[in-house]
C-alpha positions, 0 to 999 in steps of 0.5 A, spaced: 454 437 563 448 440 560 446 440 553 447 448 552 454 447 554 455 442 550 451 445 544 456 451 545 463 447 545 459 443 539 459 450 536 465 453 539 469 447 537 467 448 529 469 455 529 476 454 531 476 448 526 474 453 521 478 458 522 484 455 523 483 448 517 480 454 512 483 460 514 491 457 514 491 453 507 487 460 505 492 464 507 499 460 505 494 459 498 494 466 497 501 466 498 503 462 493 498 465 489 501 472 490 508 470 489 506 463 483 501 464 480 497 468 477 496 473 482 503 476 481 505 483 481 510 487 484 506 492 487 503 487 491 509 482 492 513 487 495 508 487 502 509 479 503 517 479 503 519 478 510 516 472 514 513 477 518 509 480 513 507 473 510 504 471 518 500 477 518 497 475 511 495 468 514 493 471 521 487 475 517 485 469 512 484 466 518 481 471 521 476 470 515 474 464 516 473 465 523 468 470 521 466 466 516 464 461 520 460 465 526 456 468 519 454 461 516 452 460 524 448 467 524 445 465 517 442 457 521 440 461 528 436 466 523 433 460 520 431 456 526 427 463 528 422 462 522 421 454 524 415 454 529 418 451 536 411 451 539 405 452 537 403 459 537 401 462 542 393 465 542 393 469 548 390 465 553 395 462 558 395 455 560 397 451 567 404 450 567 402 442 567 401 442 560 408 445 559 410 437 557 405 438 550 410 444 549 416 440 550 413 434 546 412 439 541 419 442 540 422 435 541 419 433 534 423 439 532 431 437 529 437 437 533 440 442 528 434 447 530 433 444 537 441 446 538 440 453 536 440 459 541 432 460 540 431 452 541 435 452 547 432 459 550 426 455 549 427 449 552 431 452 558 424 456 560 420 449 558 424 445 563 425 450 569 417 450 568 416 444 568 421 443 573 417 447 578 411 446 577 410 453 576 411 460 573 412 463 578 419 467 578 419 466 570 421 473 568 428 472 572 429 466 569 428 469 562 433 474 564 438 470 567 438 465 560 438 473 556 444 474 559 447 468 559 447 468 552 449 476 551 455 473 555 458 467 550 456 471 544 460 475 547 465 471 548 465 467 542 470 473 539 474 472 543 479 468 538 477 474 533 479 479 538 487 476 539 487 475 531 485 482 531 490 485 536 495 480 534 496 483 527 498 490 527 504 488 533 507 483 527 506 488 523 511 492 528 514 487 529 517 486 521 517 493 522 522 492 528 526 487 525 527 491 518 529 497 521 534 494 524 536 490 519 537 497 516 540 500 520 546 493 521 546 494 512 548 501 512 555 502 509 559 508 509 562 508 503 556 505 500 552 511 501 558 516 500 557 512 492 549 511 491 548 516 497 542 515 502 537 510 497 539 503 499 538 506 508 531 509 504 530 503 500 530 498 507 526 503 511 521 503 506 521 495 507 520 495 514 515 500 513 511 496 509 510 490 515 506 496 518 502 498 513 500 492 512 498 490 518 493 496 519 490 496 513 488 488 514 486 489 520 482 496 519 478 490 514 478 485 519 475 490 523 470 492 518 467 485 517 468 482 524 463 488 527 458 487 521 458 479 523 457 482 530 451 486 529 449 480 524 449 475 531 447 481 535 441 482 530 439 475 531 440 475 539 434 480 539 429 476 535 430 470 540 429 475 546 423 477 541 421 471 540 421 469 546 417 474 550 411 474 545 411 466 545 413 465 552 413 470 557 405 470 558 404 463 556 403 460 563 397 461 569 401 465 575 399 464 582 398 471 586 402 471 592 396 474 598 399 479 602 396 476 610 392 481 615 398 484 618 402 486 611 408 480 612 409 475 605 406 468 607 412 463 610 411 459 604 414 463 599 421 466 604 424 461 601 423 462 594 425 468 595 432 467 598 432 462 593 432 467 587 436 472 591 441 467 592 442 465 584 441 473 582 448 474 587 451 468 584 450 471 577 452 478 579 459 474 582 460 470 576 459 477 572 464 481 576 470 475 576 468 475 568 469 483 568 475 483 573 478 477 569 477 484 563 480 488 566 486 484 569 488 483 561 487 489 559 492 493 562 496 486 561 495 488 554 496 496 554 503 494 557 506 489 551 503 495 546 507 501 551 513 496 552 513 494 545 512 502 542 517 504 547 523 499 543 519 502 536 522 509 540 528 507 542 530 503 535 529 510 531 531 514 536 538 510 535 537 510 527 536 518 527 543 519 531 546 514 526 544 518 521 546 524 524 554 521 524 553 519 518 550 525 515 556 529 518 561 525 516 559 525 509 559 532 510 566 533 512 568 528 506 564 532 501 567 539 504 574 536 503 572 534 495 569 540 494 576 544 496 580 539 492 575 542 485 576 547 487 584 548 487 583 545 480 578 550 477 583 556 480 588 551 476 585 550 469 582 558 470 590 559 469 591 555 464 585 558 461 589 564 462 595 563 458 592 559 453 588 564 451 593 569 451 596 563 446 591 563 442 589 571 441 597 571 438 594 566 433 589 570 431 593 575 430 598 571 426 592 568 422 590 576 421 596 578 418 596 571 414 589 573 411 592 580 410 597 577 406 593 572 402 588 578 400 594 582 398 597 577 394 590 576 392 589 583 389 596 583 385 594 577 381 588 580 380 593 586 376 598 581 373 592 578 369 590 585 368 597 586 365 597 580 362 591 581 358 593 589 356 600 585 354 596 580 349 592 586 346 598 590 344 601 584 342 595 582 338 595 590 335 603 588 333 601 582 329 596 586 327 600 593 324 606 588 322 602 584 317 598 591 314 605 594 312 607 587 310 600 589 304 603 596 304 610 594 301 606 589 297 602 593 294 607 598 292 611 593 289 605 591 285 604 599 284 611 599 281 611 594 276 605 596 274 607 602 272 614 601 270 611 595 264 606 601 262 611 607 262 619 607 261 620 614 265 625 615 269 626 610 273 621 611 280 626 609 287 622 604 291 620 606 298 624 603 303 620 600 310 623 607 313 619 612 308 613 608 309 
């Protein structure tokens, strides 16, 4: 096994550790976080739920990780690119004999630079150089390693690609799974009392998983293409790199057409032997793109299969809640016939009391009346009652003034019969008065 391929399992290797060995404690944590600890709220505990839910929230904190893994190694190759791998180059190219002073220099260099993209780029052009003893077919060579480094970059988020794709089919997956679950709770007389809030209430539930499902994978899809173009970014100074410092490095022996227009004999066998390489790597390019190929109707499949049970189960759900609606219907018309035979009811009743009650009013009339009437005589009898007490109190009066007269005419008549013995004067009677 080469150095390039273990420096790439080394490589592959961490990213799958970091991703699976930070992002699950990550994920659970921010699970009991959200349901425990201070991150509580009922908002966003409503959308970790179900089990479904709660892997698709794991799922995108590993996704993280892978992402934040692949950006620290992103950040490490930016930083061998500002390392000096080999001396700079002066413009005058050298024999490709002196490519083991290139060698030396990149060896003093340490592995963790040595080991980045650009330190293997470098040192595959350094080897294939020296060991050929020459720089003929260097371009292809360059070329070839370009490629082979677009292709495991490439296929290094090939993890990321399945954490992706995996979240929003369980996030349908709760939503399957919820409606069902819905659809099995539902309970006639229930809806008859609380009406349709608690199939409403479940269907909201399983809804949920979808949302969030899409909505975390619009984020990880967000960061996963800046991670890409960050890596992308870096890929294209290594391919800069090594064209300026690498490309026109080495002396190149010209190839001399002979007299009669044919290549010397000597380099037919170079030449079938790139041709034969280029077709090896165009093969390995075409099984790669086949193998893409094959799984991408693989996938479409599961997505056409799994949207077509979504289909299935709602078309299900609509015609139960047609049964159910005609049902409530009918049992909602026969209740509204019973209130109304008891409105007509109470409406005759309402009748008769009415009746009943405008006799009453009339007889409260009559009472009125009556009252008002008595009323008014008691207003005369005082009347009368204080003319009685006037004339009374005018006969207490002229009783007591003849009582005075009758006084006064007996004093009149004493008088005069002391002071003149005449003929005695008869009195007047209380008649004559």
């Amino acid at each position: 096994m080469s150095a390039k391929s273990k420096s790439e399992m080394r490589r592959s290797s961490f990213v799958t550790w970091f991703t699976f060995g930070v992002g699950v404690p990550a994920g659970v944590g921010a699970l009991y976080l959200i349901n425990h600890g201070p991150w509580q709220s009922e908002v966003i505990q409503r959308y970790v739920q179900h089990l479904a839910e709660q892997a698709v929230v794991v799922l995108f904190f590993c996704c993280l990780a892978a992402l934040l893994a692949k950006t620290l190694v992103a950040l490490k190759e930016r930083y061998a690119l500002g390392q000096t791998l080999v001396p700079s180059y002066d413009g005058k190219p050298i024999p490709p004999s002196e490519v083991t002073k290139l060698q030396q220099a990149l060896n003093l260099l340490s592995n963790s630079v040595r080991n980045t993209t650009v330190g293997r780029r470098v040192s595959g052009i350094l080897n294939f150089v020296a060991s050929r003893n020459s720089a003929a077919d260097l371009d292809d060579q360059m070329r070839t390693l370009a490629d082979n480094d677009a292709i495991a970059l490439d296929g290094s988020y090939a993890l990321m690609r399945f954490i992706i794709w995996a979240m929003p089919i369980l996030g349908f997956l709760g939503t399957v799974l919820g409606i069902t679950a819905a659809i099995a709770g539902i309970d006639p007389e229930q809806l008859e009392k609380g009406g349709a809030g608690a199939v409403t209430d479940g269907l909201t539930q399983a809804f949920d998983a979808t949302a969030l499902a899409l909505g975390l994978t619009l984020v990880a899809m967000f960061i996963n293409s800046m991670v890409e173009k960050l890596e992308q970014g870096v890929l294209e100074g290594v391919d800069a790199y090594v064209d300026a410092e690498l490309a026109h490095r080495f002396e190149r022996t010209a190839i001399v057409a002979t007299s009669g227009g044919a290549a010397p004999a000597t380099s037919m066998p170079m030449l079938e032997q790139l041709l034969e390489r280029q077709a090896a790597l165009w093969a390995a390019s075409m099984q790669k793109l086949e193998e893409r190929m094959v799984q991408a109707p693989q996938t479409e499949k599961a997505a056409a299969l799994l949207q077509q049970a979504v289909e299935a189960s709602l078309a299900r759900f609509g015609q139960r809640i047609v049964d159910l609606e005609k049902k409530l219907l009918e049992r909602h018309q026969a209740l509204l016939e019973g209130m109304i035979k008891v409105t007509v009811a109470h409406k005759e009743n309402g009748q008769d009391q009415q009746l009943a009650l405008a006799r009453l009013t009339d007889a409260i009339g009559s009472s009125v009346e009556m009252i008002a009437k008595m009323q008014a005589g008691e207003e005369q009898l005082l009347r009368l009652q204080e003319v009685l007490n006037q004339n009374l109190f005018l006969l207490a009066n002229s009783a007591t003034f003849k009582q005075a007269v009758e006084s006064l005419t007996t004093a009149v008549t004493l008088l005069t019969t002391r002071v003149q013995p005449t003929p005695r004067i008869v009195p007047m009677t209380k008649d004559a008065a």
